[in-house]
N, C-alpha and C positions, 0 to 999 in steps of 0.2 A: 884714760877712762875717767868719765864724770864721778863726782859723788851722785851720793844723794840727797834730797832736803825735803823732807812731809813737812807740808804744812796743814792745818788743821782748828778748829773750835774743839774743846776739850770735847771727847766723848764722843767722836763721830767717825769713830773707827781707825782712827790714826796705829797705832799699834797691828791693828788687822794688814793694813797695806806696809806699812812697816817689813813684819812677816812676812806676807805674801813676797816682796819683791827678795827679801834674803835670803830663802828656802827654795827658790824657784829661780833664781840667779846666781849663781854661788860668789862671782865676785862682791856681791854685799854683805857674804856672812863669811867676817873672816873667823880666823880661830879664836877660840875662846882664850883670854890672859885674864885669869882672877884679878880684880883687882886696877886693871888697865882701863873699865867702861865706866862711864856718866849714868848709865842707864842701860837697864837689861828687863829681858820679860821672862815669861814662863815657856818661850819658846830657844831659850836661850840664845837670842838675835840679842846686840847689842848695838846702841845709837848712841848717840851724844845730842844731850838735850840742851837746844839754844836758851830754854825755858828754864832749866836746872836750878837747883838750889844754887846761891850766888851769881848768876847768872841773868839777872832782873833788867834786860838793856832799857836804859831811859832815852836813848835815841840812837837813828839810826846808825851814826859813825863808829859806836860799840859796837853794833851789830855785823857792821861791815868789817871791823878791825878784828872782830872773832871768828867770823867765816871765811877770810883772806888769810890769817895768821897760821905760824909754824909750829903750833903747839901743839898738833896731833901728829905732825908729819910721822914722829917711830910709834904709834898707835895705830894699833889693830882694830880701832872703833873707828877711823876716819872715813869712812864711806857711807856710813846713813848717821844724819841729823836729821832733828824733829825741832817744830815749833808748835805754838796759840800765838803767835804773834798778828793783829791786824794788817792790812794791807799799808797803811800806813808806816807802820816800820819797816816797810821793807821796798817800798816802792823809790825810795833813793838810791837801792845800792842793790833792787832785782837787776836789772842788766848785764852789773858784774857778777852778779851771782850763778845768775843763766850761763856764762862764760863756764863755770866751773862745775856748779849743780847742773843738775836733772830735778826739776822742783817740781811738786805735786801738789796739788788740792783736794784735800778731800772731804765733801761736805755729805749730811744725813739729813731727813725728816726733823725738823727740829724740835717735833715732841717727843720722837725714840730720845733727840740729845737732853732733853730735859730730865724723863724717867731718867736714863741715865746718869745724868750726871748730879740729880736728885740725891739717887742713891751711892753715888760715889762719895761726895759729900757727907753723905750721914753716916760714911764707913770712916774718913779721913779727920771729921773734927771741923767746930767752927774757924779756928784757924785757918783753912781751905775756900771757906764759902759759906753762903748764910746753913745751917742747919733747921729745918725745920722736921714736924710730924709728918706733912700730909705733902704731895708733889704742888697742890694745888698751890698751896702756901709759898713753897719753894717758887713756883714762876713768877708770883707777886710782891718776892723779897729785892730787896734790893743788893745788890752785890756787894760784897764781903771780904773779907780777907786776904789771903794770898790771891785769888784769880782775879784783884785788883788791878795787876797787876799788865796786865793787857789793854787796859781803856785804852790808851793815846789821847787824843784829843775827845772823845767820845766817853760822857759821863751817864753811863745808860740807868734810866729808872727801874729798871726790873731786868730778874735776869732772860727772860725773854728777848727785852728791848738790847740785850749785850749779848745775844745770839745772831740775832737780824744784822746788826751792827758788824759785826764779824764776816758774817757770809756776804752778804753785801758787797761790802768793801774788799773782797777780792773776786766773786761773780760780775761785777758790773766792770770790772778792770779789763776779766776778760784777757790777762797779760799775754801776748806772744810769744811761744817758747813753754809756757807753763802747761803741765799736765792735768786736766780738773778730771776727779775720779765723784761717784757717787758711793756711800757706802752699800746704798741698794745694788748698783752694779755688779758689787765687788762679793758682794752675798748670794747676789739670785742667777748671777751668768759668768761664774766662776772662770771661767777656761775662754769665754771670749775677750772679759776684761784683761788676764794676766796676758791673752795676745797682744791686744791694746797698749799693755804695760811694757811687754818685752820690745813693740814698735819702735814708742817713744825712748826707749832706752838705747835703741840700739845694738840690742841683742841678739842671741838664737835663741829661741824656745827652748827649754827642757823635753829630753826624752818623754817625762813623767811630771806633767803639770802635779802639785804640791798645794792640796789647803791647809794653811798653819793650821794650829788651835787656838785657841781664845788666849788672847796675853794682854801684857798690861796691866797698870795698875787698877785694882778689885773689876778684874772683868766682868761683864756683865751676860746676859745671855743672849747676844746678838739679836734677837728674833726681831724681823722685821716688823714695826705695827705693833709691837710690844706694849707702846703708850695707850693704846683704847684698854686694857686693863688697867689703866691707874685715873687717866683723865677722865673726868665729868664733864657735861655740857657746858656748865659755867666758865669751867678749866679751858677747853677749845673756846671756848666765845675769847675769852681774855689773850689766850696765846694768839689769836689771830688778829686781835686789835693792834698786837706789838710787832707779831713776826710776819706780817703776811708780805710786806716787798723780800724776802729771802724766799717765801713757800711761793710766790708767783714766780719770780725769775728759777729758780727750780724746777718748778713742773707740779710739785706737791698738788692734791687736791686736799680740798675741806670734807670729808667725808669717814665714815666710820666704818673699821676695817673688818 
């Protein structure tokens, strides 16, 4: 049986599908061992984070040599890993990866990911990302800190431009084999996407389809469209200047919800 491997831009539901697949598949949520996980939520699903503290891959052949390697084989976490890795990092060594994973994608609205990850930041500290007062500010900072950490080749002016940048680079790939989920999907048509899910997996359905709850680091309130209470017109004019090749290959529209 495949692992698993989400991959994901901070803040766009990763945790949510996360959940969803381990609470509604029971081979991804094994038993709980205090102390054995990378990473756990308030669902208590447990993943090993590619991303993790210590864990900064500066190119692909780490990446490779961590997701091939025997270091989890007596771990009860070996079956969902998580990423923010660009397509970049991974585009050397998806193939082999495909071999072993079940890989996902999952992208959001990228002004929900911005509120979001706004405020995720202003919970976590500059050390994380730029902090600022207002969201608006936040789109027109320049990136910061530890989420430096995902550039690759790609030195983005704003964190906008390092959203676009992101989703892009794994939407236009297009990979073969790769599972791409929408966070709207995964919100608004619950029980068609987890069929979806269960397809690509290779599974049986659950008697009793299962929506997690909210997990993850400082959850936030899922609500779809969430951003038209925080963004201003000048705030959408700006974010669309930077992000609109991701909101076009998407579907997103320009418009106010």
């Amino acid at each position: 049986m495949k692992k698993a491997l989400v991959i994901s831009h901070e803040r766009s539901g990763t945790s949510f599908l996360i959940n969803t697949i381990a609470v509604n598949f029971p081979h991804y949520l094994p038993e709980f061992v205090p102390g054995k996980s990378e990473g756990n939520n308030a669902q208590g699903v447990q993943r090993v984070d590619l991303d993790g503290q210590g864990w900064n891959f500066a190119d692909p052949q780490q990446m490779c040599d961590f997701l091939f390697g025997s270091q989890f084989d007596d771990l009860p976490v070996r079956n969902i890993f998580k990423s923010h890795h660009p397509y970049e990092y991974f585009e050397p060594v998806l193939d082999e990866a495909l071999e072993q994973y079940c890989v996902f994608y999952i992208c959001r609205d990228g002004r929900d990911v911005m509120k979001s990850f706004w405020r995720h930041i202003r919970k976590q500290g500059y050390m994380t990302g730029p902090t600022t007062f207002t969201l608006g500010q936040f789109i027109r900072s320049a990136p910061s800190g530890a989420n430096s950490r995902y550039h690759g080749h790609c030195i983005p002016d704003n964190m906008v431009e390092r959203w676009d940048y992101h989703v892009v680079s794994w939407i236009e790939s297009r990979k073969t084999g790769v599972c791409y989920v929408t966070y709207e999907e995964l919100s608004d048509e619950f029980e068609t996407t987890v069929g979806y899910i269960g397809e690509y997996l290779e599974m049986d359905m659950p008697n009793h389809i299962t929506r997690p709850i909210l997990g993850g680091v400082h959850p936030d309130k899922g609500v779809v469209g969430d951003w038209n209470n925080y963004f201003t017109e000048s705030d959408e004019d700006f974010f669309f200047e930077y992000g609109s090749r991701a909101m076009r290959i998407l579907g997103y529209e320009r418009c106010m919800v």
